[in-house]
C-alpha positions as CSV (number, residue, x, y, z in Angstrom):
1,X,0.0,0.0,0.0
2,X,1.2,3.5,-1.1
3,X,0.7,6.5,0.8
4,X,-1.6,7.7,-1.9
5,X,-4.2,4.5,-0.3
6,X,-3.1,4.9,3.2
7,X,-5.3,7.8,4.1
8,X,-8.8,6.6,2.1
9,X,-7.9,3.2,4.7
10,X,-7.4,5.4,7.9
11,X,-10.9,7.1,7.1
12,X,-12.9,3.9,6.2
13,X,-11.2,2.3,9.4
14,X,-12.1,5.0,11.9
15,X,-15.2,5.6,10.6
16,X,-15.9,1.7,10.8
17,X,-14.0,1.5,14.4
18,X,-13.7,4.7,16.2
19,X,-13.5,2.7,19.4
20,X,-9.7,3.1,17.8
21,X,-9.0,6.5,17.2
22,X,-6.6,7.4,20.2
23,X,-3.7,4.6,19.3
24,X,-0.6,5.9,18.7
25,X,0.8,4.9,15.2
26,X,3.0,2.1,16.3
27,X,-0.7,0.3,17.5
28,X,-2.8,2.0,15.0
29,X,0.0,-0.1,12.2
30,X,-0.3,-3.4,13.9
31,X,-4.6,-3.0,13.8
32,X,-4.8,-1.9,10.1
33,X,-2.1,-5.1,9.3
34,X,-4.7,-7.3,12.1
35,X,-7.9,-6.1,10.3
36,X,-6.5,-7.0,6.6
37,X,-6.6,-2.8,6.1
38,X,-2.8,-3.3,4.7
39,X,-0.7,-6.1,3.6
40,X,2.4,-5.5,5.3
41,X,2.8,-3.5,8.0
42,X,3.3,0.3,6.8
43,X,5.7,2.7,8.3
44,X,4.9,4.5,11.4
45,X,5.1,7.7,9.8
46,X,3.3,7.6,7.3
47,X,0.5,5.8,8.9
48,X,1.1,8.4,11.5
49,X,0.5,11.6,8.9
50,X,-2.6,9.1,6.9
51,X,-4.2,9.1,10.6
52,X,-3.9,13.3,11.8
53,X,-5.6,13.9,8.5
54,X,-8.1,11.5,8.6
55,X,-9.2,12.4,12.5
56,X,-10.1,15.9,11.2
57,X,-12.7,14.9,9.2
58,X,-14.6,14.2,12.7
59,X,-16.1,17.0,14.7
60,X,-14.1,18.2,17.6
61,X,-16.2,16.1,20.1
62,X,-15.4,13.2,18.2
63,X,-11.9,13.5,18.5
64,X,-11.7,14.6,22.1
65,X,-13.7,11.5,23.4
Protein backbone atom coordinates (compact mmCIF):
# COMPACT_ATOMS: atom_id res chain seq x y z
CA UNK A 1 0.00 0.00 0.00
CA UNK A 2 1.19 3.51 -1.12
CA UNK A 3 0.69 6.48 0.78
CA UNK A 4 -1.63 7.69 -1.85
CA UNK A 5 -4.24 4.51 -0.28
CA UNK A 6 -3.11 4.94 3.20
CA UNK A 7 -5.34 7.78 4.11
CA UNK A 8 -8.77 6.62 2.11
CA UNK A 9 -7.88 3.17 4.74
CA UNK A 10 -7.44 5.37 7.94
CA UNK A 11 -10.92 7.11 7.10
CA UNK A 12 -12.90 3.93 6.22
CA UNK A 13 -11.17 2.25 9.39
CA UNK A 14 -12.12 4.98 11.86
CA UNK A 15 -15.20 5.57 10.60
CA UNK A 16 -15.87 1.75 10.82
CA UNK A 17 -14.00 1.50 14.38
CA UNK A 18 -13.66 4.68 16.16
CA UNK A 19 -13.54 2.66 19.42
CA UNK A 20 -9.71 3.12 17.83
CA UNK A 21 -9.03 6.50 17.16
CA UNK A 22 -6.61 7.43 20.17
CA UNK A 23 -3.66 4.61 19.27
CA UNK A 24 -0.58 5.85 18.66
CA UNK A 25 0.79 4.89 15.18
CA UNK A 26 2.97 2.15 16.35
CA UNK A 27 -0.72 0.34 17.50
CA UNK A 28 -2.75 2.00 14.97
CA UNK A 29 -0.01 -0.13 12.15
CA UNK A 30 -0.32 -3.37 13.90
CA UNK A 31 -4.60 -2.96 13.82
CA UNK A 32 -4.81 -1.86 10.06
CA UNK A 33 -2.09 -5.06 9.31
CA UNK A 34 -4.67 -7.31 12.09
CA UNK A 35 -7.86 -6.08 10.34
CA UNK A 36 -6.48 -7.02 6.55
CA UNK A 37 -6.57 -2.79 6.06
CA UNK A 38 -2.83 -3.29 4.74
CA UNK A 39 -0.66 -6.14 3.62
CA UNK A 40 2.38 -5.50 5.28
CA UNK A 41 2.81 -3.52 8.05
CA UNK A 42 3.29 0.31 6.77
CA UNK A 43 5.66 2.67 8.27
CA UNK A 44 4.92 4.51 11.40
CA UNK A 45 5.06 7.72 9.77
CA UNK A 46 3.29 7.58 7.30
CA UNK A 47 0.50 5.80 8.87
CA UNK A 48 1.14 8.38 11.52
CA UNK A 49 0.51 11.56 8.94
CA UNK A 50 -2.65 9.15 6.88
CA UNK A 51 -4.17 9.10 10.62
CA UNK A 52 -3.94 13.25 11.82
CA UNK A 53 -5.62 13.88 8.47
CA UNK A 54 -8.10 11.53 8.58
CA UNK A 55 -9.20 12.43 12.52
CA UNK A 56 -10.08 15.93 11.21
CA UNK A 57 -12.69 14.90 9.17
CA UNK A 58 -14.55 14.19 12.68
CA UNK A 59 -16.07 16.96 14.74
CA UNK A 60 -14.14 18.17 17.59
CA UNK A 61 -16.18 16.07 20.09
CA UNK A 62 -15.36 13.23 18.22
CA UNK A 63 -11.93 13.54 18.46
CA UNK A 64 -11.73 14.56 22.07
CA UNK A 65 -13.73 11.53 23.37
Amino acid sequence: MNAAQLLPAARDFYSRHPEYRHLEPWELAQVLWSLNYTNDLESEGEIGAASEVARQDYPEWWRAA
